[in-house]
N, C-alpha and C positions, 0 to 999 in steps of 0.2 A: 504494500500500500504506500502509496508517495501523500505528502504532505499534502496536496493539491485536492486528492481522494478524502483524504480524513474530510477535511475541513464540508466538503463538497457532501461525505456522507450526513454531515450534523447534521448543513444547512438542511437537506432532503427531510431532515426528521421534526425539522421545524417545523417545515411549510406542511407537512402530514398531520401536525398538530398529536406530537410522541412524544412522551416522556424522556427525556436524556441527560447523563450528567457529564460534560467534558470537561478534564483537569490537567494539570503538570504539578507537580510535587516542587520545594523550595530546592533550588540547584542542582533540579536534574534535567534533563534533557528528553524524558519520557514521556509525548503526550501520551492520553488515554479517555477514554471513553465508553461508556455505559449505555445502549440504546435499547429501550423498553419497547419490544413488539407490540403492545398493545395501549391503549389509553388507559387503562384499568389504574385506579389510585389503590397503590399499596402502603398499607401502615405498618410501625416495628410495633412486636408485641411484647420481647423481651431481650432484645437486642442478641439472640442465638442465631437468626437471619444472617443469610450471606447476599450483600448486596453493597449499594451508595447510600448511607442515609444523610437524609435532611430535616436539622432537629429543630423547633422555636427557643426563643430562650426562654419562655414561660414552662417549666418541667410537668407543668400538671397538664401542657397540652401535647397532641399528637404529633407523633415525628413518622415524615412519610421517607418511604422505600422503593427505588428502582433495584427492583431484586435482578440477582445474578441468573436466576432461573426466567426463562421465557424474556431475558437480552441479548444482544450480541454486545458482543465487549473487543474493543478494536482497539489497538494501539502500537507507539511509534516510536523512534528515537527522532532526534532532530536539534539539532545547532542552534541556539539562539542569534541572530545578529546586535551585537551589540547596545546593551541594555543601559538605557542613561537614566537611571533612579533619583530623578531632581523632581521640582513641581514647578512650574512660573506662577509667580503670587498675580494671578488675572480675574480674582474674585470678586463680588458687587455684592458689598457690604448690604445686606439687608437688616435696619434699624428696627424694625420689630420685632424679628427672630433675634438678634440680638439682647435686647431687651427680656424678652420672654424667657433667653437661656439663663442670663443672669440673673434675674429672678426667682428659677427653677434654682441655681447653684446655693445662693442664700439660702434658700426656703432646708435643702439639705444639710448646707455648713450648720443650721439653726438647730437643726433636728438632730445632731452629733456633739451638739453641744448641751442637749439636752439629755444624752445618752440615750439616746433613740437605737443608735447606730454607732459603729467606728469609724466606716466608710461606705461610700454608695456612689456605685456609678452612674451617670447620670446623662443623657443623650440628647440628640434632637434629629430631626430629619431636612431635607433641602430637596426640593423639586426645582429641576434644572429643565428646560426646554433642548429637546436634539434634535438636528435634523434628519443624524445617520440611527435608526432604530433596530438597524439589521445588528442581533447579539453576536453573528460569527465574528461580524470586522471590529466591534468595541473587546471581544475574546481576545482575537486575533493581537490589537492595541496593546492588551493587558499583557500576554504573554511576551511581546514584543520590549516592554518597559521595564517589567518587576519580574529579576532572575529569582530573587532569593523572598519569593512570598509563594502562597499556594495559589494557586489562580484554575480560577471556575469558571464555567457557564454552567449556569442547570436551571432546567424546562421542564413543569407537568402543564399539561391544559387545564387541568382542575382545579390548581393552584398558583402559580406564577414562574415569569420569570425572573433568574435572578442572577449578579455577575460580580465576582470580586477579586483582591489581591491579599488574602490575610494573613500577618506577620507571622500568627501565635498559632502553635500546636497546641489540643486541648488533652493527646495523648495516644501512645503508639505502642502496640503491642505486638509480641511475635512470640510466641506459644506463653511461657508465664513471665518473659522478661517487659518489663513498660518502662517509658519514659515520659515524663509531664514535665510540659515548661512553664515556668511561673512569668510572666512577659507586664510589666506595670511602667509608669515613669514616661515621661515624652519631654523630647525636646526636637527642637528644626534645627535638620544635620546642617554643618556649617563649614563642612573640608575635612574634618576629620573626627574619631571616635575618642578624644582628648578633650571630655567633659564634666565639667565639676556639674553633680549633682546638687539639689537642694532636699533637705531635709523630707521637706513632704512632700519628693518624689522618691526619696530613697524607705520611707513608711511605708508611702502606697504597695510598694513592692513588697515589702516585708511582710507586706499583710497578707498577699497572694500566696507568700510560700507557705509561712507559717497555717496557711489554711489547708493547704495541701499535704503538709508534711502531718499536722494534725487530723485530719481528716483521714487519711489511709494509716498511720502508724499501724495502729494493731488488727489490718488484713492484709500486710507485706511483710518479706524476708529481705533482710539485705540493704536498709533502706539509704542511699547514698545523695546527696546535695551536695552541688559543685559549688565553687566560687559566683558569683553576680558579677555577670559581663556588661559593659555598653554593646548594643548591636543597633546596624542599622536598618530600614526597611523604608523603602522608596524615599523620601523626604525628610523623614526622621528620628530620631536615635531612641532608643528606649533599654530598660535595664531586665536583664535576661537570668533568671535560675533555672537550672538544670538538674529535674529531680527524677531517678531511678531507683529502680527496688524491682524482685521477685515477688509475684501474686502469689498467695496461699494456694494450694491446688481448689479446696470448695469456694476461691470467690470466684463468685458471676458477675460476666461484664457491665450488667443490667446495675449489679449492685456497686461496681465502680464508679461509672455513671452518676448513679446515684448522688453518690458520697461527693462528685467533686464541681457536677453541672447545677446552675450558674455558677462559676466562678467568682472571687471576688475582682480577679481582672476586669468583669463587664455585668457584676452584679452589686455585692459588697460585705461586710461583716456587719453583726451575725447575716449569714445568708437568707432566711426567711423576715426577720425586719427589713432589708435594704431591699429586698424584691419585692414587700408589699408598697413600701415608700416608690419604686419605682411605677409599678404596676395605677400608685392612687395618684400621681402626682406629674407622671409624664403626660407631655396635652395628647398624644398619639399611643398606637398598637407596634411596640415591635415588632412585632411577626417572628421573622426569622433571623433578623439582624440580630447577634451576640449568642444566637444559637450556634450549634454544632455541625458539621457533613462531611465527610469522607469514606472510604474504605470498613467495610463493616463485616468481617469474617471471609478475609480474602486466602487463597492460599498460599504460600511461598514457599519455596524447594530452597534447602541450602544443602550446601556439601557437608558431610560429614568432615571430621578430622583427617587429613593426611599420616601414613606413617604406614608401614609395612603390612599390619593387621587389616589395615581398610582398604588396600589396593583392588580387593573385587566388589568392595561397595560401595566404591566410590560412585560408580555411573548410578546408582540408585537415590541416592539421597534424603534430605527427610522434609518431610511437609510437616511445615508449622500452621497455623490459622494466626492471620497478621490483620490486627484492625488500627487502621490509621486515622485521626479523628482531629478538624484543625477549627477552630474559633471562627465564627465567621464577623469577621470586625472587617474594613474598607469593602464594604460590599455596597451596593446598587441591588433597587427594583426597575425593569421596564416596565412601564405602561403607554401603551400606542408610544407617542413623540414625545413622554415623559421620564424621565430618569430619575426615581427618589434616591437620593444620596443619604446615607446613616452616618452620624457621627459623636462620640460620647465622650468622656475621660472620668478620671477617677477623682472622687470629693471626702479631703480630711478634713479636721477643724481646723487645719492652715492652707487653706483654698482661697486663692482670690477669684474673685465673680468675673473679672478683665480678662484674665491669665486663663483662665477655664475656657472664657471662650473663644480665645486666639487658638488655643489649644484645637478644638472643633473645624476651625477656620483650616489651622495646617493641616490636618486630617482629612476634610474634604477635598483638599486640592488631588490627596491622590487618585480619588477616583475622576476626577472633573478632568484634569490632564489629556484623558485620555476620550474623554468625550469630543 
């Protein structure tokens, strides 16, 4: 299949009005894609399913499935051409949504100050006018721009479409080994990854891991936390933990899940006060923005060990069940010549209401860039 095919196959699945999820994973070269033979809306029911899921970030609602059964599943290698991860600041200030964010940010800071909360993330949406609505070539854009994000398209008719570039892995499994990245903090990259932090950006973070590390402690073996990176992602820099451990053999992914969706990255601490604060007090429905979607009980062959004993088993190898699972933050909904843009950040008691929503501002540009 040549590049030209993939792309050519999606589009076809579009205009058929088919379920599809097309992807490339952060610094790989592997497209791929999921195409649902039928219009049929599938639900997960306990995340045992081998398929794409696509989750809301409301956990009490329904997460749909372009299952592996009754798909074709098509995919590629292919060379990125040169990926330029800037934004141009070409934004138009809109003074009521501004207004209305920073209002929303107080009304928070107030409510953490009352011990409502520690922290809560807090968002807004941006309906942009386009004239290009065709999802292959703004795909196409994406893929073109951001090496080192996960980048999507994914279509049901019964639901939407939707299209993004997101920094943050929500978590990555390969038979009982995972990995979860704790991803908080933002600033606009500036030439290089030589950043002094501010206290409550270096919080915000600490609150992501400590939620994590407490959260699974006692259903993992081995539990491992790296050092807290700067990294970057298309425009701008954020602070990165690296948390690993072995799964107990009786946990269920369902109950993984569980344990760690919404995040405090794009929900907040404690998790149920900051989701109902969001839930009462955001003027909009997130849908699926700060939800979940990827890879959901795929298979992967690896090679056994090298060494004299394994010379005849080596062409056999061993199948693990691998589920890849990635945050869905700079993402975009299409509607007809409408683009909604999502964009949020994290609110401690040392939040400015300015600062918050500049923050918003840089974060939009990356999906807008590419419009």
């Amino acid at each position: 299949m040549t590049l030209e095919d993939f792309f050519t196959r999606i589009e076809t699945q579009y205009k058929n009005k088919l379920p599809f999820a097309a992807y490339r994973k952060p610094r790989e070269i592997k497209l791929s894609a999921l195409l649902q033979e039928s219009n049929h809306l599938h639900i997960v029911n306990d995340f045992t399913e081998k398929g794409f899921v696509f989750a809301p970030f409301d956990d009490s609602e329904t997460s749909v499935l372009i299952p592996f059964e009754g798909s074709e599943f098509v995919s590629l290698s292919v060379e990125v051409s040169n990926p330029i991860e800037t934004s141009r600041h070409n934004s138009i200030m809109n003074v009521e949504e501004k207004l209305q964010h920073k209002n929303l940010v107080n009304k928070g800071v107030e409510a953490i100050k009352k011990n409502e909360f520690e922290k809560v993330v807090l968002s807004r949406k941006e309906q942009v006018s386009i004239q290009e609505n065709n999802p292959i070539i703004i795909f196409k854009k994406l893929l073109n721009t951001y090496s080192s994000s996960f980048i999507y398209c994914w279509y049901h008719p019964k639901v939407g479409l939707w299209l993004g570039a997101t920094p943050e892995t929500l978590i990555k499994i390969e038979g009982t080994q995972f990995s979860i990245m704790a991803l908080a903090g933002t600033q606009v990259y500036k030439g290089n990854l030589d950043v002094t932090w501010q206290d409550k950006e270096i919080e915000e973070q600490k609150f992501v891991t400590d939620f994590i590390v407490d959260s699974l402690q006692s259903s993992v073996d081995s539990l491992n936390i790296s050092d807290t990176e700067t990294v970057k992602a298309g425009n701008l820099v954020h602070l990165k933990t690296m948390i690993s451990a072995r799964l107990k053999s009786d946990l269920k992914l369902k109950e993984v899940i569980g344990k760690l969706h919404p995040t405090p990255a794009v929900c907040g601490v404690p998790k149920e006060a900051s989701k109902q604060f969001i839930l009462n007090n955001e003027s909009y429905k997130r849908e699926f923005y700060t939800g979940f979607l990827g890879e959901l009980n795929f298979e992967t062959k690896t090679a056994p060990r090298s060494g004299r004993r394994n010379i005849e088993n080596r062409a056999y190898g061993i199948t693990k069940k691998s589920t890849q699972l990635y945050v869905n933050l700079r993402c975009m909904q299409i509607k007809k010549n409408t683009a909604i843009i999502y964009v949020g950040g994290g609110i401690t008691a040392n939040s400015n209401p300015e600062s918050e929503w500049e923050e918003t501002v840089s974060k939009s540009l990356i999906i807008k860039n590419v419009l």
